[in-house]
C-alpha positions in Angstrom: -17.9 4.5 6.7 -16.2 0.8 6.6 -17.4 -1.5 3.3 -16.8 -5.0 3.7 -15.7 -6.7 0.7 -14.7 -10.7 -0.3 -11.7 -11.4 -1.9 -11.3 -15.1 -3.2 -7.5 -16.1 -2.5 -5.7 -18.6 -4.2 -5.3 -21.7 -1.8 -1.3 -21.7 -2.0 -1.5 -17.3 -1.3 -3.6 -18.5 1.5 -1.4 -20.5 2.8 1.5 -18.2 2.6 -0.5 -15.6 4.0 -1.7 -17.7 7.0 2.5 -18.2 8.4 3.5 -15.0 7.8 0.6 -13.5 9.5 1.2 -15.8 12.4 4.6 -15.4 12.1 4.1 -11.7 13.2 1.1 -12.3 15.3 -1.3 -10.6 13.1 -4.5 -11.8 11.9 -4.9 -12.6 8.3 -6.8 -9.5 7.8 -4.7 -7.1 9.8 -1.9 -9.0 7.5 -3.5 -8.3 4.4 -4.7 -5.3 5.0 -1.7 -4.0 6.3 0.0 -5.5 2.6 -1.9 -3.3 1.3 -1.6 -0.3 2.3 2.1 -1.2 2.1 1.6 -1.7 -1.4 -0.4 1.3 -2.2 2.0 3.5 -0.3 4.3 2.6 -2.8 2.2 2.8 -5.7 2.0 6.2 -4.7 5.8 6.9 -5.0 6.1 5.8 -7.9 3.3 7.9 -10.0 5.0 10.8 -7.9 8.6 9.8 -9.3 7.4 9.1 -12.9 5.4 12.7 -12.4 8.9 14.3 -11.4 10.6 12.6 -14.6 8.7 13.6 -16.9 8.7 17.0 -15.7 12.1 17.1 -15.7 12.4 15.6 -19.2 10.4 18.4 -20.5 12.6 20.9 -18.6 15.1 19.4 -20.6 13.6 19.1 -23.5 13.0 23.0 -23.3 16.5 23.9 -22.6 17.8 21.5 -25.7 15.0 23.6 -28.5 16.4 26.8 -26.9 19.9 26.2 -27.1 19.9 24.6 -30.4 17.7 27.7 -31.6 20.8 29.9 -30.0 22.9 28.4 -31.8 
């Protein structure tokens, strides 16, 4: 199912938006939509790197009570 939504640019983003998107012989829309996804795609990496830090700072964490209980 495909939901059509308005989105108010700024008029100076607008104008940006129209060159590039000529500039690569997209369509504003295929431009912006294409941003993002780009956008979101990264978005995504970075909730999966902060997920893998703080997992590891835990590990960590972990290993630091143990030792200093071994000692």
């Amino acid at each position: 199912m495909t939901t059509i939504t308005t989105l108010f640019i700024p008029q100076k983003i607008e104008k940006e938006v129209k060159e590039i998107s000529q500039g690569f012989g997209l369509s504003k829309e295929d431009f912006i939509i294409n941003a993002i996804l780009f956008y979101l795609k990264n978005l995504e990496k970075k909730i999966e790197l902060k997920k893998e830090l703080e997992t590891w700072e835990k590990i960590s964490n972990d290993d630091l009570l143990k030792f200093e209980k071994s000692i």
